[in-house]
C-alpha positions in Angstrom: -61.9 -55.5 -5.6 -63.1 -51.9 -4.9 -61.4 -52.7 -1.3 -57.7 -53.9 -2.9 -57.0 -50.3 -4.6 -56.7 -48.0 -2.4 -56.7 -44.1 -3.1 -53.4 -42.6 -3.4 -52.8 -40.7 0.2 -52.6 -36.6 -0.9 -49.8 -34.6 0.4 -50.6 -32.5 3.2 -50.9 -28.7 2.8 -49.6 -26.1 5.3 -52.2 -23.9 6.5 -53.0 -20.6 4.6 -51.7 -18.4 7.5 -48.4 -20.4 7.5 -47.9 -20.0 3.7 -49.0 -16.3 4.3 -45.7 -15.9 6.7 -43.6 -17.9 4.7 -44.4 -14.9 1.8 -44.2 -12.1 3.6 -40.4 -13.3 4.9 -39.4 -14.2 1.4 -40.5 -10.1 0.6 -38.8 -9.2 3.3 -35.5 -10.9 2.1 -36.0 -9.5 -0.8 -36.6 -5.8 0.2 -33.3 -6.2 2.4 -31.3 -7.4 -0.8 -32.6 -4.5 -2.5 -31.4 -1.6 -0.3 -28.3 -4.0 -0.6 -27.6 -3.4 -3.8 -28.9 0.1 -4.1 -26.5 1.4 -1.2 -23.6 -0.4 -3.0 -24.8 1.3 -6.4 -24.6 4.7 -4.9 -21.4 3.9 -3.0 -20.1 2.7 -6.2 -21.0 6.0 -7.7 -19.5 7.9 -5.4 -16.0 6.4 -5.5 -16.0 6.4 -9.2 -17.2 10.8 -8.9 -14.0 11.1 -6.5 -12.2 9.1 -8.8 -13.2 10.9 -12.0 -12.0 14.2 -10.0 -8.8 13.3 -8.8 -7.8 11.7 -12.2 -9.0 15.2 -13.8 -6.8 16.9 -11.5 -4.3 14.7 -11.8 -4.1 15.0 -15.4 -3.5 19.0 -15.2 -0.3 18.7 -14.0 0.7 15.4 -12.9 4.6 14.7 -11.9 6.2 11.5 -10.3 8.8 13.6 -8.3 11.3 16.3 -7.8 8.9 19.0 -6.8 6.4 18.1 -4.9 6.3 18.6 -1.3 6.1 15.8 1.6 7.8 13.2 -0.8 8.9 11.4 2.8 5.0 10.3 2.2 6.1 7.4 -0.5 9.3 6.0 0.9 9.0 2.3 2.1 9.4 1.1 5.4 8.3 -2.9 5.5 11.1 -4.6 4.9 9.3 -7.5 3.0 7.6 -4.2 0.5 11.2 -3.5 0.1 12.7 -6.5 -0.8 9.5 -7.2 -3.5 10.3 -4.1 -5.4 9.5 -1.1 -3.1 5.9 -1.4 -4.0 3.2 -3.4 -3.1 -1.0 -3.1 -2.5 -2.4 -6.1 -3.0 -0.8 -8.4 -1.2 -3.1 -10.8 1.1 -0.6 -11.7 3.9 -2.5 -10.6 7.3 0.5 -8.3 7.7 0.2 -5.1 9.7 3.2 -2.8 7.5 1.3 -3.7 4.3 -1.7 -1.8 5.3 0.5 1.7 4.9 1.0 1.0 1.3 -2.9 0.0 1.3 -5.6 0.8 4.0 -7.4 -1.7 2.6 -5.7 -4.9 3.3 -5.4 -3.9 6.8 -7.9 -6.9 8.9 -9.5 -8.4 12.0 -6.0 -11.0 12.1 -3.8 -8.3 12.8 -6.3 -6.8 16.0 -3.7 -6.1 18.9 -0.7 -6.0 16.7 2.6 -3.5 16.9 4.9 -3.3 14.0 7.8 -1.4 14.0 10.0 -0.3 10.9 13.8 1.0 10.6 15.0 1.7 7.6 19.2 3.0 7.5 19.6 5.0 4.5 21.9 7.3 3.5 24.4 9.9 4.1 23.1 9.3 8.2 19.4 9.4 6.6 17.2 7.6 8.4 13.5 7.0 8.7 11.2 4.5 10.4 7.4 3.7 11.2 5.4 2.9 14.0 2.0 1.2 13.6 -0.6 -0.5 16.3 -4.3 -1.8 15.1 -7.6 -2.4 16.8 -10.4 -4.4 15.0 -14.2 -4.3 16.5 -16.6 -6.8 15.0 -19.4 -4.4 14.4 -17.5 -1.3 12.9 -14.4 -2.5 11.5 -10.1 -2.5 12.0 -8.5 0.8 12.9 -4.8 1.3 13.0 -2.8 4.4 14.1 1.0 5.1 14.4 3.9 7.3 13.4 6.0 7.8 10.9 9.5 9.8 10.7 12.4 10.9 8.7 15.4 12.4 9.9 17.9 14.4 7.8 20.1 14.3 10.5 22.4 17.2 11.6 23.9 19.9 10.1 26.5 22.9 10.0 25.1 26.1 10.5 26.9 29.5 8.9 26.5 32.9 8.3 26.8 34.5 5.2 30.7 34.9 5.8 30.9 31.6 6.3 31.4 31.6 10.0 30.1 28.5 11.6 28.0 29.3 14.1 26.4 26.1 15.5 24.4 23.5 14.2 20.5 22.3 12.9 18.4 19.4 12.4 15.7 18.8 9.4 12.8 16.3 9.6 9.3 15.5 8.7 6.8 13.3 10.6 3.1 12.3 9.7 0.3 10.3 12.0 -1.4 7.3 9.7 -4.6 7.0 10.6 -6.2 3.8 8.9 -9.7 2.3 9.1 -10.7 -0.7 7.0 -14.4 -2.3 6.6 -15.0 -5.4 5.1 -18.1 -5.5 2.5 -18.4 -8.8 2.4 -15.8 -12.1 3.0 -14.2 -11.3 0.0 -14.3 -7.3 -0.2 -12.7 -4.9 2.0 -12.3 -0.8 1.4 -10.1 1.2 3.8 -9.4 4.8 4.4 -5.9 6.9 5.7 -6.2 9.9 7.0 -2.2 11.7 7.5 -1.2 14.8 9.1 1.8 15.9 8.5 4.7 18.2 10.1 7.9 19.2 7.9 10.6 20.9 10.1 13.7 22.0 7.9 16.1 24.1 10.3 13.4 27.1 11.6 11.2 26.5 8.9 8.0 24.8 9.6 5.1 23.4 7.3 1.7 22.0 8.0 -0.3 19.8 5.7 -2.5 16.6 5.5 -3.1 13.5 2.9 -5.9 11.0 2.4 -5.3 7.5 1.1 -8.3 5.7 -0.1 -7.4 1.9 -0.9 -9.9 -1.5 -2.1 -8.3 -4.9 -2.0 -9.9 -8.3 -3.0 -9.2 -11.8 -2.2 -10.5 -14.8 -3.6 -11.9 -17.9 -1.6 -8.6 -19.7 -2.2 -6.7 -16.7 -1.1 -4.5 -17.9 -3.7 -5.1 -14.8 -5.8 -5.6 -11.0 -4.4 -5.6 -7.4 -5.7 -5.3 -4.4 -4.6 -5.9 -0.2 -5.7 -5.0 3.0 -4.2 -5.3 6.4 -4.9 -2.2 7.9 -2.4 -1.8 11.7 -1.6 -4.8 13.6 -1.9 -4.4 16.3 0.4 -3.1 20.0 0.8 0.0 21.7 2.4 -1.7 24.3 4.7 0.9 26.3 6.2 4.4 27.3 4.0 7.5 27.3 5.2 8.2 30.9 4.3 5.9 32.2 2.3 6.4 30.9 -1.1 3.3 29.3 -3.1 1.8 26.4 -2.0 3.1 22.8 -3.3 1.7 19.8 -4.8 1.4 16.7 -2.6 2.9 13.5 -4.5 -0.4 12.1 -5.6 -0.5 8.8 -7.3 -2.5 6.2 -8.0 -1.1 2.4 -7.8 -3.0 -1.3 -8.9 -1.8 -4.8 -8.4 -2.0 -8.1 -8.5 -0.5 -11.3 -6.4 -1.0 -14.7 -7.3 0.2 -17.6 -5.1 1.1 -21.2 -6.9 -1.4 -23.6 -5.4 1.0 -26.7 -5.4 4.7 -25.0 -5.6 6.2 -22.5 -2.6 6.1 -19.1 -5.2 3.9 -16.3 -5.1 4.2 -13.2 -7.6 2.8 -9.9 -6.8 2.9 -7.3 -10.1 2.6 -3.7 -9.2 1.7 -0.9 -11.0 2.9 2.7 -10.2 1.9 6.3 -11.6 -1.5 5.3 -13.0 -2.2 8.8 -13.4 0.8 9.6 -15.6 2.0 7.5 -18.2 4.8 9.0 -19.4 7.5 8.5 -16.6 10.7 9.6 -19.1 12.7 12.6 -18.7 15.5 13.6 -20.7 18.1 15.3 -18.9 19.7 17.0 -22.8 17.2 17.0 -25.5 20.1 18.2 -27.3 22.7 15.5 -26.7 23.0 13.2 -29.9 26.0 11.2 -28.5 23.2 9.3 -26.4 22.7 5.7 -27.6 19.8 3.1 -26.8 21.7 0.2 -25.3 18.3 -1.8 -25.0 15.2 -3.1 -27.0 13.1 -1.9 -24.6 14.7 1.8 -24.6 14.4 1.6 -28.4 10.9 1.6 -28.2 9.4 4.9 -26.4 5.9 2.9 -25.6 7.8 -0.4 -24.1 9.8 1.8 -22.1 7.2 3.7 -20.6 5.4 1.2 -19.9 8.2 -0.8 -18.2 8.7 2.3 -15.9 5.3 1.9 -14.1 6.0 -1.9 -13.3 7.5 -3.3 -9.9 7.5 -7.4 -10.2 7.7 -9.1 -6.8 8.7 -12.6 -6.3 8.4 -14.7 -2.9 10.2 -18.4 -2.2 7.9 -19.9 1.0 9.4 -23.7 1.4 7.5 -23.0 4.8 4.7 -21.4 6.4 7.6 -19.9 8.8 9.9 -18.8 6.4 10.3 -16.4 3.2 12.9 -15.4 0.5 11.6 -12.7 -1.5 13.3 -10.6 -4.2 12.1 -8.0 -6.6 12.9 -5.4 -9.4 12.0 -2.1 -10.2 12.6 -1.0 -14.0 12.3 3.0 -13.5 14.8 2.7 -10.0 17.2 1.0 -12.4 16.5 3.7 -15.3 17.1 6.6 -13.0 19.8 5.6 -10.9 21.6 3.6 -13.1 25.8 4.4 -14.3 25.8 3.5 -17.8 29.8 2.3 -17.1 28.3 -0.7 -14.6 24.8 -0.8 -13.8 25.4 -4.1 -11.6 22.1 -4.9 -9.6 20.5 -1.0 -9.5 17.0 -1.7 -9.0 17.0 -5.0 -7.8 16.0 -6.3 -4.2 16.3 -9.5 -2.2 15.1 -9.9 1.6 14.0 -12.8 4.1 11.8 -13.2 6.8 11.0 -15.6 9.6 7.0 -15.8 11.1 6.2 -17.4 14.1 2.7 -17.6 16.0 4.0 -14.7 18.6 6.1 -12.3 16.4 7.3 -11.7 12.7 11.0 -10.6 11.7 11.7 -8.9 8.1 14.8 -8.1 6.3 14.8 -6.4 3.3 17.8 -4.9 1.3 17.6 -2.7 -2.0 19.4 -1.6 -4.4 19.1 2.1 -5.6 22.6 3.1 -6.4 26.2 2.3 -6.9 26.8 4.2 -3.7 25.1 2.1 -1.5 21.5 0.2 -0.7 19.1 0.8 1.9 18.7 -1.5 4.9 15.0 -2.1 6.2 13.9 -4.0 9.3 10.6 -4.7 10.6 9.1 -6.2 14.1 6.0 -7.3 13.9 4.9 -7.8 17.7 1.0 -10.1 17.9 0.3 -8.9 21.3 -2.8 -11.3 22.0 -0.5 -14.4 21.1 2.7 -12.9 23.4 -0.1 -12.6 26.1 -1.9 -15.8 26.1 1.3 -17.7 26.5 2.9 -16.0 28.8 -0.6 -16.1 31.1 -0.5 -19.7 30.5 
């Protein structure tokens, strides 16, 4: 009987040595996600020191315009930015203009890509940017361009009032952008901006940093984005008056794309460092009446002055309509005899695999809107077909 039961066979063991190695790599996984996290904790500590200075600085004397110098710095180019509102940092679309408004979101998809901005605006105002991006798969995506405005030209007098010829006014500044992704969902990106101001025979010198974050999740249904635009100092005057304040501002913001209907909302906020965004003009004008529940309320209002709401219609992975509003545009600019659609925006776009075409048209004033236009050339594409 002894024979029928047989001993149960026992499960072979590695050899000591093997389970020796398979320790020591286990450690040494270990010890790598260590340093991991402890470079991330002092990187985290380090943005949040910068941050904690700028905001403190901020805070001493922040304004959102009207005396700062370079204000060229904040004007919006993209022509899908313009038609979502004028402002935009977290949206996900593998689009080289968008990485102006955020270094961050600029990626590996757009390596090789030109994009070029024209934007008519007004009284024979008119600005434009140049942009062209590199990605490398052990550093990261650079990007490096131009952009412009030109005041036009103008007529030149004496103190008589004898014309005597004629000048030109503009102001220029070279983006520099570099992006690293942390990990597949994680990216931080840097600008670095000289600038040149040239106002008749008066010349200034200065330079800005932008330093942006952007997230995405795994969907890419949802993405945000932050930036903290402007830090920098004018270095040379024009004529020796006191140095100026670069527009500095801080902007957050969300986009969330519907996973089963052709909408995606982006929400924007502007002038983190500053909540109230109100000015009024007469303190002492009592003939002034709140037409609005949201100007009846001094918190709702200033609140609704940092918000930009963006909305985009994609029936097709080739096609867009986007349109967008901007509450403080609308409060500034506004004629309280017709408002009609001050601060609203509406554009289109068409993508293709080779190149992308934007349109985007907004509304700041009775007077008129601006007119932007963007090319967005993907070189690699445009060469792979024609070699073929």
């Amino acid at each position: 009987m002894k024979g029928l039961f047989l001993p149960e066979k026992q499960p072979e063991q590695d050899p000591p040595y093997i389970t020796s190695l398979i320790l020591i790599q286990q450690a040494g996984r270990l010890t790598k996600i260590l340093l991991y996290l402890s470079a991330i904790a002092e990187m985290a500590k380090r943005i949040i020191n910068v941050i904690l200075a700028v905001l403190l600085a901020a805070s001493l004397n922040a304004q959102t315009g009207g005396d700062n110098v370079y204000e060229f710095l904040n004007l919006t180019h993209s022509g899908l930015v313009a038609s979502t509102g004028g402002s935009n940092v977290s949206l996900n679309a593998d689009n080289l203009n968008l990485s102006y408004h955020n270094p961050a979101l600029l990626n590996s998809v757009m390596d090789r890509n030109i994009a070029l901005s024209y934007v008519n605006y007004f009284a024979g105002v008119n600005y434009g940017l140049a942009l062209y991006s590199q990605s490398f798969e052990t550093i990261g995506s650079f990007g490096a361009g131009l952009t412009y405005l030109n005041y036009g030209s103008f007529t030149e007098a004496d103190p008589s009032g004898v014309i005597i010829g004629t000048f030109s006014a503009s102001e220029y500044a070279l983006p520099i952008i570099y992006s690293r992704e942390i990990d597949t969902l994680f990216r931080v990106g840097i600008t670095f901006k000289p600038i040149l101001s040239h106002l008749e025979r008066y010349t200034s010198f200065g330079f800005a940093f932008d330093l942006g974050a952007a997230y995405h999740n795994r969907s890419g249904l949802f993405s945000a984005g932050l930036v903290i635009r402007n830090i920098g100092l004018q270095v040379t005057k024009y004529a020796g008056e006191d140095r100026q304040k670069l527009p500095f501002e801080i902007q957050a913001g969300v986009t969330q794309k519907l996973a089963h209907a052709p909408f995606r909302f982006s929400f924007t906020l502007r002038h983190l460092e500053k909540f109230d965004l109100t000015y009024q003009y007469n303190r002492n004008d009592t003939t002034y009446v709140k037409t609005s529940f949201l100007q009846s309320s001094e918190f709702l209002e200033n609140m609704m002055r940092h918000v930009v709401v963006g909305i985009e219609i994609i029936p097709h992975k080739n096609f867009y309509f986007s349109t967008g509003f901007n509450y403080q545009r609308r409060r500034e600019l506004q004629v309280q005899s017709k408002i009609s659609s001050v601060g609203f925006s509406w554009g289109f776009g068409i993508n293709t695999s080779m190149l992308n075409i934007e349109l985007g048209r907004a509304t700041y004033h009775l007077a008129g809107s601006s007119t932007h236009l963007s090319l967005i050339l993907k070189t690699s594409s445009i060469y792979n077909r024609f070699r073929n």
